[in-house]
BAKEGU-714883 format. One record per residue: z negated, x negated, y of N, C-alpha, C, O, CB in turn. Coordinates in pm, whole numbers, plus 50000, padded with zeros to 5 digits. Glycine has a CB too. Example, Ala and Ser with C-alpha at 12.3 -4.5 7.8 and 13.67 -1.06 7.14 Angstrom:
<recs>
492204868149431492204877049550492204868049670491544857649668490954886949553 492924871549775492864863349894492134871050003491964865950114494284859249940 
</recs>
This chain:
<recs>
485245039853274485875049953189487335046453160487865048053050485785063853254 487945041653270489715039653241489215028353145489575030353029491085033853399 488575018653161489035003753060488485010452896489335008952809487764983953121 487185017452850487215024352751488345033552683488655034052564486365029752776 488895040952796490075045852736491275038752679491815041552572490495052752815 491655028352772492375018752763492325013252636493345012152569492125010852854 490805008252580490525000652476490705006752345491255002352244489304996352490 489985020952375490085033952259492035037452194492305041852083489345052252375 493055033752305494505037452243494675027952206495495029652116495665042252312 494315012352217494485003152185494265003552068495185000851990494064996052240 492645008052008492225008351897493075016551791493415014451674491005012151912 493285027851890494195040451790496165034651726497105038551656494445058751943 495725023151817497625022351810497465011751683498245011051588498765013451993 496085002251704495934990651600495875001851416496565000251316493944979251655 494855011451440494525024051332495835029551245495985033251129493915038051425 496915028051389497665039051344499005028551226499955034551175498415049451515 498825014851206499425012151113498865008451002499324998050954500095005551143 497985013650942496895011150875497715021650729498505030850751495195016550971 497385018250621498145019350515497275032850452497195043950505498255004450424 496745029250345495915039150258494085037450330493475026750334496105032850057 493725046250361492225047550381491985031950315492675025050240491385062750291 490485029650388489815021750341489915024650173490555018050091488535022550412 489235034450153489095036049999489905035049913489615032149797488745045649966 491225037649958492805036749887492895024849847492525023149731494135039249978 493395012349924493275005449903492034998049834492444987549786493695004549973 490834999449815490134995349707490525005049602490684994149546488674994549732 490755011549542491095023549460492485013949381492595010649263491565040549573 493405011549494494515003049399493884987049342494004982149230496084999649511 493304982449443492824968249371491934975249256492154970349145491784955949484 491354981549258490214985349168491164984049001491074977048900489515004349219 491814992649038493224995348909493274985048867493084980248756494834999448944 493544981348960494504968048908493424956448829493584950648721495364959149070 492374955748921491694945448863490724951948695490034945148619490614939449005 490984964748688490534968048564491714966448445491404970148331489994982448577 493164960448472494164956648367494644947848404495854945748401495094964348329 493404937248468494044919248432493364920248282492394925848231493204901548560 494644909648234494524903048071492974889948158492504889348272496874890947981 492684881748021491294878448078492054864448089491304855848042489654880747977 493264858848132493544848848206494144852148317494214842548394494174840648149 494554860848354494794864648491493294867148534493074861348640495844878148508 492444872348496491114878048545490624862748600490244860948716489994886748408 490684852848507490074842048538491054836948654490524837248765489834832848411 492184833048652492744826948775492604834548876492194827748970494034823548770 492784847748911492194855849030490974852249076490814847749190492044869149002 489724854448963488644851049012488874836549060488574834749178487594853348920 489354825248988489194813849054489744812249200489244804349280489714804648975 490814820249231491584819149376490504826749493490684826649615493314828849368 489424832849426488874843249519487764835949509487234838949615488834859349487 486724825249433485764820149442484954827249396483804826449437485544816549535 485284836749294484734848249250484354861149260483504867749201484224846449236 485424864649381484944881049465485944883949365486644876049303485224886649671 485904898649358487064909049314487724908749459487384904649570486504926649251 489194917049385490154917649433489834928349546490524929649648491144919349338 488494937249510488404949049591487554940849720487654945749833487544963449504 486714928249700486424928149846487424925049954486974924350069485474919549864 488674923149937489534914450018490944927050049491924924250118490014897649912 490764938849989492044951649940491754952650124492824958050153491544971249784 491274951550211491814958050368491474946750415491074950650525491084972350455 491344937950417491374923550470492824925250555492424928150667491354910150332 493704925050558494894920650633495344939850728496404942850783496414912350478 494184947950713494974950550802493894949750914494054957151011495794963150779 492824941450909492484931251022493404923451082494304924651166491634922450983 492784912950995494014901851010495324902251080495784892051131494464899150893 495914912851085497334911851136497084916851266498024916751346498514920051055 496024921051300495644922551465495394911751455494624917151377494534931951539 495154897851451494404886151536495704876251554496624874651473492884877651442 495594872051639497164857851680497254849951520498324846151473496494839151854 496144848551461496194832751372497694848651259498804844351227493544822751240 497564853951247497684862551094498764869751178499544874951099496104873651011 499174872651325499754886651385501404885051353502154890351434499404888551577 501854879551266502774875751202503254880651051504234877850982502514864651210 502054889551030501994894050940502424910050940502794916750843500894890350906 502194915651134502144930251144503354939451081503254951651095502064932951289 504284934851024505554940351022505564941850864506434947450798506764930951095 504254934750813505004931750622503884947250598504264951450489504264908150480 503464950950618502694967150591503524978850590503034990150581501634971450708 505104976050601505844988250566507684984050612508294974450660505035003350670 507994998250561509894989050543510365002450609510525010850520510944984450325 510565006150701511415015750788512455019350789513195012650860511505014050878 512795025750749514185037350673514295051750722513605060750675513955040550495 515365053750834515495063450895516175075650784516625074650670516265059051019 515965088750888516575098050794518665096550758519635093550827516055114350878 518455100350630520195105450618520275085350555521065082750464521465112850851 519545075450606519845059850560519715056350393518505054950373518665049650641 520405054450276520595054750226519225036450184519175025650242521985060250240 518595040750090517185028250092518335013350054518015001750081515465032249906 519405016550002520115002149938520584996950116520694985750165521955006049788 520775010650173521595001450299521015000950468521785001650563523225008850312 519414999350481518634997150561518784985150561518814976050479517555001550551 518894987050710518414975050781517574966050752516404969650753518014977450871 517784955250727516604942450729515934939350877516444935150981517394926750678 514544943150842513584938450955513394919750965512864912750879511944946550916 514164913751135513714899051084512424893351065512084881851038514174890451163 511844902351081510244900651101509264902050975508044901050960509744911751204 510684905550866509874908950750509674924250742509744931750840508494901650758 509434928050617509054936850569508284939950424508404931250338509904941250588 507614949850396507034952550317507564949050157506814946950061506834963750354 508744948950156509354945450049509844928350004509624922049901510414954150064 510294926050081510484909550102508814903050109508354897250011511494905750279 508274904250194506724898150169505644900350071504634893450061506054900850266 505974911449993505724915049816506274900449754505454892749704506914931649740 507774896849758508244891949689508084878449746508584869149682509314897449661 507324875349880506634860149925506024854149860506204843949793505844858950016 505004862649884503564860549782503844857449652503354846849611502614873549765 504664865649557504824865549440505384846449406504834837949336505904879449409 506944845349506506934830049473505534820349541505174812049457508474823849544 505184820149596504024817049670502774811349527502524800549473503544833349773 502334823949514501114822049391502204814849248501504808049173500184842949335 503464815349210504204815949136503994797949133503484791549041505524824849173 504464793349245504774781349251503494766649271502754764849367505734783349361 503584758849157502894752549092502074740549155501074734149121503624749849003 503314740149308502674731749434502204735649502501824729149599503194725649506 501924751949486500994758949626499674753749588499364750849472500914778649644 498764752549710497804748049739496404762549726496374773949772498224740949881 495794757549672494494769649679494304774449791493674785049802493084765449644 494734768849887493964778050011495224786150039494994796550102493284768550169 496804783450003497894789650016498034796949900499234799949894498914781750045 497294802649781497634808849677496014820449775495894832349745497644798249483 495424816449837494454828549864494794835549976494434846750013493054824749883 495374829050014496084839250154497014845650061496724857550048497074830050311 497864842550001499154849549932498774862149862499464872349851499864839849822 496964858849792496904869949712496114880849806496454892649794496174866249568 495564878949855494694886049995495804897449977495724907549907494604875750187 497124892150079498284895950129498884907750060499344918750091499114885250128 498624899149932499574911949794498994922249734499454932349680500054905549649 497574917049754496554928449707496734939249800496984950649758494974923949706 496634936849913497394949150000498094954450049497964965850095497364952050049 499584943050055500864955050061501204960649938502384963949947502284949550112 500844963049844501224968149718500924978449737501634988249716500794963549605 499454978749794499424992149810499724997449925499275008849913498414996449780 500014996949993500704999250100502075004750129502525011450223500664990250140 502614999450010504394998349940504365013449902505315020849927504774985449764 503055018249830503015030749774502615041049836502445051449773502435030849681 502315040450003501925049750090503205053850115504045044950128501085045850203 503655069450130505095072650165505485069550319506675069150348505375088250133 504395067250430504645065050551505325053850569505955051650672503645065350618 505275047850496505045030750500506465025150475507055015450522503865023950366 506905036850362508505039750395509295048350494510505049150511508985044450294 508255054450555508855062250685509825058050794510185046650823507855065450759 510265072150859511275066150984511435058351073510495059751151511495070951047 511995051951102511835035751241511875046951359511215044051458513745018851262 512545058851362512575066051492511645070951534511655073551655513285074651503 510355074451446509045080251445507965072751435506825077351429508925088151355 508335058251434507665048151337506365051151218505135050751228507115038051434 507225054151113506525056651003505595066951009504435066750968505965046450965 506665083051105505115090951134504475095351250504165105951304504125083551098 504345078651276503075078051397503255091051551502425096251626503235057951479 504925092151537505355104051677505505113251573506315120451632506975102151801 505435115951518505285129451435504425137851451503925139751340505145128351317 503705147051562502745153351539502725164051489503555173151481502265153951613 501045161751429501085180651311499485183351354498795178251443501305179051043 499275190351285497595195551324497175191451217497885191351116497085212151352 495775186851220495085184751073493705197151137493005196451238494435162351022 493755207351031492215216551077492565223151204493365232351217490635205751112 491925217951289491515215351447491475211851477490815214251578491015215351512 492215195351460492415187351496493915179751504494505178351397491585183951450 494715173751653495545168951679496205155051655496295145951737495385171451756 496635155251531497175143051473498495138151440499425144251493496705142251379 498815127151354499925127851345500405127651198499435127251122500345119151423 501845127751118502145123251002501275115550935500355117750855503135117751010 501985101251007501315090850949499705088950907499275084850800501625082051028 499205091750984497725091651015496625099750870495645095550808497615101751181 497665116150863497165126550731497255113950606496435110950519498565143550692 498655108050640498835102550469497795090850468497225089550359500665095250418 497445082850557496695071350577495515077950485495395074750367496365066550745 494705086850546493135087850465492995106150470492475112450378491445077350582 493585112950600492775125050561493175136850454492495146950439492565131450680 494335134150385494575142450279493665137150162492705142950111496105142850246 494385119850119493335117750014492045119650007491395123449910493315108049987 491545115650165490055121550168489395134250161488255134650117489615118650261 490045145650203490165155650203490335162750048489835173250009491045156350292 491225153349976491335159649826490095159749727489645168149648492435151649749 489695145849767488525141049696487455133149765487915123749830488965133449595 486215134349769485125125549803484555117949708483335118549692484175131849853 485465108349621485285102449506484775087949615484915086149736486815102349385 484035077749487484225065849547485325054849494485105053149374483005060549545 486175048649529486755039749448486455035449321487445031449260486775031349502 485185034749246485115037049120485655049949003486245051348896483985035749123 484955057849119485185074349068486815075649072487305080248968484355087949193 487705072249176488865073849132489735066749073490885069249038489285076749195 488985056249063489625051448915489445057248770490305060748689489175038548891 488045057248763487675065448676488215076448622488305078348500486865068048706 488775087948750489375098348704490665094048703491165103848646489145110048772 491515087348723493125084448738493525080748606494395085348531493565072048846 492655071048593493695055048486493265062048386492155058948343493145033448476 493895071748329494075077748194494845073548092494575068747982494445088348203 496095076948158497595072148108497235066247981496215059547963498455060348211 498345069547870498465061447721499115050447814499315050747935499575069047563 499445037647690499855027747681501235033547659502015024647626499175019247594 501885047447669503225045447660503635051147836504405045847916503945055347511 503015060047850502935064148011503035053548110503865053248201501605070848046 502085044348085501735035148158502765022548221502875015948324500795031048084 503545024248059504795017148041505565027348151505125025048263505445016347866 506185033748151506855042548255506635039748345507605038348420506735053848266 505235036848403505115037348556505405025348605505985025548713503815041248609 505105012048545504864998848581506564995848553506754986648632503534989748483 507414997548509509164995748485509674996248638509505003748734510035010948378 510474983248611511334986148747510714969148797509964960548750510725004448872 511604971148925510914958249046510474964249162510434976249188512054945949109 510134954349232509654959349371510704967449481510224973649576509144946349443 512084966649461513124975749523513024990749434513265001249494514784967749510 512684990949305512475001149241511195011349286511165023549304512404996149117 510395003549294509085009749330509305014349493509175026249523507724997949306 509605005449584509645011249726510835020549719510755029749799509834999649849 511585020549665512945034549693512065045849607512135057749639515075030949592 511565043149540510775056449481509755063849574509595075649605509915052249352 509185053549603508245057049765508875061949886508595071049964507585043649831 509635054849881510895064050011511425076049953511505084050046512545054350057 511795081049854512165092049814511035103849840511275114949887512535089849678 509885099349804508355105249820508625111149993508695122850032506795089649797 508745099250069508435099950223509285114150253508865124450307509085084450324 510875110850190511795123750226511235137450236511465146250319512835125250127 510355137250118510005151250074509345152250169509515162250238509355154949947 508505143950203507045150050300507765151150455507305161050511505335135750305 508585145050527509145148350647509685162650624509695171050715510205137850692 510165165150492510655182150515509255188650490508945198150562512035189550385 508755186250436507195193750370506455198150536506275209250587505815177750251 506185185350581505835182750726506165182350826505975172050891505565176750749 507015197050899507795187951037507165188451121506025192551103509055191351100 507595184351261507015183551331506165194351420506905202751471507615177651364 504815195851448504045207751459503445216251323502725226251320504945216551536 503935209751229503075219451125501405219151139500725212251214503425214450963 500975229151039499495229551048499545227750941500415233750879498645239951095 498465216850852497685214850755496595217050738495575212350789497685206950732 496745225150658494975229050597495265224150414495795214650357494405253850618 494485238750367493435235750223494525235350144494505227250051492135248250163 495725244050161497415247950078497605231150077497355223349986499075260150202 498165228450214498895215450192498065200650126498555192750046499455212250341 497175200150165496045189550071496225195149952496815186649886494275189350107 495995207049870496425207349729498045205749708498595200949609495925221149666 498375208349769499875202949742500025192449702500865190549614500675202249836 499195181249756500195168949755499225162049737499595150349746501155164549873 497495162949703496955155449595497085150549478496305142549426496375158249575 498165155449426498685148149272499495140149324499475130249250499465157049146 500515137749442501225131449461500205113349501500365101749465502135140549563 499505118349565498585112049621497895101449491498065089549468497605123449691 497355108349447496915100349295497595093649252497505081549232496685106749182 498915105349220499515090649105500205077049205500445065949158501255097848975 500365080049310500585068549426500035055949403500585045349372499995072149558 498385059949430496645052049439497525045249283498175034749287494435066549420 497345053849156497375048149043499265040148971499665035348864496665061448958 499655042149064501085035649036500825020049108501005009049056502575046049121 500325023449246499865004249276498584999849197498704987649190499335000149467 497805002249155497124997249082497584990848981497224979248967496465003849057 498584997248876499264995448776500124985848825499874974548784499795006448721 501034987048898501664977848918501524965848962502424957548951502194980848957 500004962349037499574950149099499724945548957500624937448935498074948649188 498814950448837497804943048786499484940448681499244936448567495944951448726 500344941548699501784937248618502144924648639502444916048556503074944948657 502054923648830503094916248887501504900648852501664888848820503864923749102 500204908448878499384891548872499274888748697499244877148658497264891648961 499234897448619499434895048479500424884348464500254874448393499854907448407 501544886948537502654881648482503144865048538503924856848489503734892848511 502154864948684502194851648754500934847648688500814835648714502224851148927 499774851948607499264841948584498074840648445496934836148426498824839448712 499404849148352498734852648210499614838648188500564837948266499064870248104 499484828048102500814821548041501304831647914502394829847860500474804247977 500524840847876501134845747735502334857047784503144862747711499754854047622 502174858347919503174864347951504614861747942505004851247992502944866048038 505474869447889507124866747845507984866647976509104861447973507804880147737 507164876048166508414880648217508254869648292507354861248290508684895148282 509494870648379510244860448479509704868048626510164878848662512274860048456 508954862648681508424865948797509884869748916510124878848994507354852248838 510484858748878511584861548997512274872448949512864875049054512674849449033 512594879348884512674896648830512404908448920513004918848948511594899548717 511024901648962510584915149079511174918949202510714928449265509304913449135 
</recs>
């Protein structure tokens, strides 16, 4: 019984940095891979051997539990305490969610990477992107992103981090990653423009701004029920549908040639 228990916090501590639900993360690749231009579609598919982007969207947050990849555990979020101003956080040396966005990007960018180093890169990006857009993920280093934050979910004893991971979105909707794409990616072509503007410091300070709200929304000991899941299911959505959009910008743009932008931009 002790070594099960033992194994079970182990499991919960590996869980507890885990980004968007399983489904989230396919939900953003999904996006995304429904607004590659059809030469990005083709070089993706060629880097993937022909899977979509959605079989590989939770691939790394395996991976970063195992020694070969555990080098990776730190690029799944950028830690920004309260009252810290997002321009003047601390740099993690270990990396962070924001800098390893912008790895990958020179990585697949650059003309001497090797296929087996452009498929790790995209693995990688397919899922901190979305990840970038979970508000925990910009959460406090004092709480780590949450995780000591406890609140009640139902009847049940949880934490911050954990609600934003899967049980609000899940809770909002029992869609499948098709279905919420389906219902999301509405947006005109001028909306759309709105959301995808900016770089990757743009997009994560917007996400950290998100996080602010929800540490006051959420303090510590609150109870969540049916109120707070409608609350913050729209927030939730347009999240899912802001990384989607934005993946399918940043691989458009590394690997449409008709594309005009400058990758190093992001």
């Amino acid at each position: 019984m002790k070594k099960y228990l033992l194994f079970a916090g182990a499991a919960m501590t590996a869980l507890a940095s885990f980004g968007w639900s399983q489904k989230g993360h396919d939900t953003v690749a999904y996006i995304a891979e429904c607004h590659l231009t059809p030469a990005a579609a083709d070089s993706v598919s060629a880097i993937f051997d022909g899977m979509s982007p959605v079989y590989w969207a939770n691939w790394l947050d395996n991976a970063s539990h195992t020694p070969e990849y555990a080098y990776t555990k730190t690029w799944h979020y950028k830690n920004i305490d309260d009252g810290v101003p997002y321009e003047e956080a601390p740099l993690n040396p270990a990396g962070d969610v924001v800098t390893a966005i912008r790895e990958q990007i020179a990585l697949l960018s650059d003309p001497v990477s090797t296929k087996s180093q452009k498929e790790l890169a995209l693995k990688i990006l397919v899922h901190i992107v979305g990840d970038m857009h979970q508000p925990m993920h910009m959460g406090h280093l004092s709480d780590l992103g949450g995780n000591k934050t406890k609140v009640r979910f139902f009847e049940r004893d949880t934490n911050l981090h954990s609600i934003w991971d899967g049980s609000l979105m899940n809770s909002g909707h029992s869609w499948t990653y098709t279905e919420w794409q389906k219902q999301l990616d509405r947006l005109s072509p001028e909306e759309e423009a709105i959301e995808v503007a900016g770089n990757v410091d743009d997009w994560a300070k917007q996400t950290y701004d998100i996080a602010v709200r929800a540490y006051d929304y959420f303090p510590a000991g609150a109870k969540v029920s049916y109120n707070q899941i409608a609350a913050w299911t729209p927030t939730i959505e347009r999240q899912l549908l802001r990384g989607g959009l934005r993946l399918a910008r940043i691989l458009n743009a590394i690997f449409d040639p008709e594309s005009a932008e400058d990758v190093t931009k992001f």
